[in-house]
C-alpha positions in Angstrom: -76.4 -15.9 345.2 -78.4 -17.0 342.2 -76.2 -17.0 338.9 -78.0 -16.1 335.5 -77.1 -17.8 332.5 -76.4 -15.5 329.6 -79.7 -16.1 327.8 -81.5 -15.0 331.0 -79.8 -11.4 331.2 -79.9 -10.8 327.5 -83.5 -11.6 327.8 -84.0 -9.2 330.7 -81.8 -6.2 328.7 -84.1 -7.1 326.0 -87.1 -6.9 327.9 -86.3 -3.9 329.5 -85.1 -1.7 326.4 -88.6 -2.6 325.2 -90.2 -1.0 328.3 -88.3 2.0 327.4 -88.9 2.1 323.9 -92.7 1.5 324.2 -92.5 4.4 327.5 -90.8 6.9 325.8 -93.3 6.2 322.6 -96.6 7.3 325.1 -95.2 10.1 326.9 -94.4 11.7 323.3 -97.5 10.8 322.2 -100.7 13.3 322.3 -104.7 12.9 321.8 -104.1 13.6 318.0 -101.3 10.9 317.3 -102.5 8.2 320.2 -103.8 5.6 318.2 -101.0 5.5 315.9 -98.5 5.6 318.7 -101.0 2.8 320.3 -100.1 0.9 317.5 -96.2 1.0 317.5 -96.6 0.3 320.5 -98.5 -3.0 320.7 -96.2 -3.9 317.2 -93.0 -3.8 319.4 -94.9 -5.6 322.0 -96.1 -8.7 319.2 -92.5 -8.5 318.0 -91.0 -9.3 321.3 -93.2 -12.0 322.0 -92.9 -13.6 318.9 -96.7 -13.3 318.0 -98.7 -11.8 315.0 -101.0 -10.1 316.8 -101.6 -8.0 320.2 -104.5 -6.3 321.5 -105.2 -3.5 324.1 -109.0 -3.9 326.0 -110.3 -0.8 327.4 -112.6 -2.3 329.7 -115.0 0.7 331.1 -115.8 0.5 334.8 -119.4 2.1 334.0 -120.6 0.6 331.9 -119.5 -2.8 332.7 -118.0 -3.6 328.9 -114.8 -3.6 327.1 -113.5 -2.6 323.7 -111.3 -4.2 321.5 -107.8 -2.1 320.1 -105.5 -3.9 317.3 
Protein backbone atom coordinates (compact mmCIF):
# COMPACT_ATOMS: atom_id res chain seq x y z
CA UNK A 1 0.00 0.00 0.00
CA UNK A 2 1.56 3.35 -0.99
CA UNK A 3 1.48 5.94 1.95
CA UNK A 4 0.98 9.73 1.02
CA UNK A 5 2.76 12.28 2.81
CA UNK A 6 0.65 15.07 4.10
CA UNK A 7 1.69 17.66 1.44
CA UNK A 8 0.56 15.08 -1.18
CA UNK A 9 -3.23 14.78 0.10
CA UNK A 10 -3.57 18.40 0.93
CA UNK A 11 -2.42 19.01 -2.63
CA UNK A 12 -4.88 16.53 -4.06
CA UNK A 13 -7.99 18.17 -1.66
CA UNK A 14 -6.70 21.24 -3.08
CA UNK A 15 -6.67 20.19 -6.45
CA UNK A 16 -9.83 18.68 -6.35
CA UNK A 17 -11.97 21.61 -4.64
CA UNK A 18 -10.66 23.55 -7.62
CA UNK A 19 -12.29 21.13 -10.09
CA UNK A 20 -15.35 21.78 -8.23
CA UNK A 21 -15.16 25.28 -7.87
CA UNK A 22 -14.24 25.93 -11.61
CA UNK A 23 -17.33 22.96 -12.57
CA UNK A 24 -19.86 24.34 -10.62
CA UNK A 25 -18.73 28.04 -12.16
CA UNK A 26 -19.59 26.58 -16.09
CA UNK A 27 -22.66 24.72 -15.47
CA UNK A 28 -24.09 28.14 -13.84
CA UNK A 29 -22.77 29.92 -16.42
CA UNK A 30 -24.95 30.84 -19.76
CA UNK A 31 -24.17 32.34 -23.44
CA UNK A 32 -24.64 35.90 -21.97
CA UNK A 33 -22.21 35.58 -18.80
CA UNK A 34 -19.62 32.95 -20.52
CA UNK A 35 -16.71 34.97 -21.03
CA UNK A 36 -16.76 36.37 -17.71
CA UNK A 37 -17.37 33.09 -16.07
CA UNK A 38 -14.37 31.91 -18.67
CA UNK A 39 -12.42 34.19 -16.86
CA UNK A 40 -12.92 33.26 -13.17
CA UNK A 41 -12.34 30.40 -14.23
CA UNK A 42 -8.87 30.38 -15.88
CA UNK A 43 -8.07 33.11 -12.66
CA UNK A 44 -8.67 30.21 -10.14
CA UNK A 45 -6.81 27.95 -12.49
CA UNK A 46 -3.46 30.75 -12.63
CA UNK A 47 -3.92 30.99 -8.88
CA UNK A 48 -3.51 27.36 -8.24
CA UNK A 49 -0.64 26.97 -10.34
CA UNK A 50 1.12 29.77 -9.08
CA UNK A 51 1.26 31.68 -12.53
CA UNK A 52 0.22 35.20 -13.76
CA UNK A 53 -1.39 34.18 -16.69
CA UNK A 54 -3.58 31.28 -18.30
CA UNK A 55 -5.08 30.92 -21.60
CA UNK A 56 -7.95 28.84 -23.18
CA UNK A 57 -7.31 27.94 -27.30
CA UNK A 58 -10.26 27.19 -29.11
CA UNK A 59 -8.67 25.37 -31.84
CA UNK A 60 -11.50 24.91 -34.76
CA UNK A 61 -11.43 21.60 -36.47
CA UNK A 62 -12.66 23.35 -39.87
CA UNK A 63 -10.84 25.63 -40.35
CA UNK A 64 -7.67 24.29 -39.19
CA UNK A 65 -6.80 27.48 -36.70
CA UNK A 66 -6.98 28.35 -33.12
CA UNK A 67 -7.97 31.44 -31.13
CA UNK A 68 -6.45 32.82 -28.32
CA UNK A 69 -8.85 33.47 -24.71
CA UNK A 70 -7.10 35.41 -21.65
Amino acid sequence: MEKYSNNDIRYYQAFNRLLVDCTSVIIQSDAGNFSSCLDEVLAKIGEFAGVDRSYYFHFNPTKEQASQYK
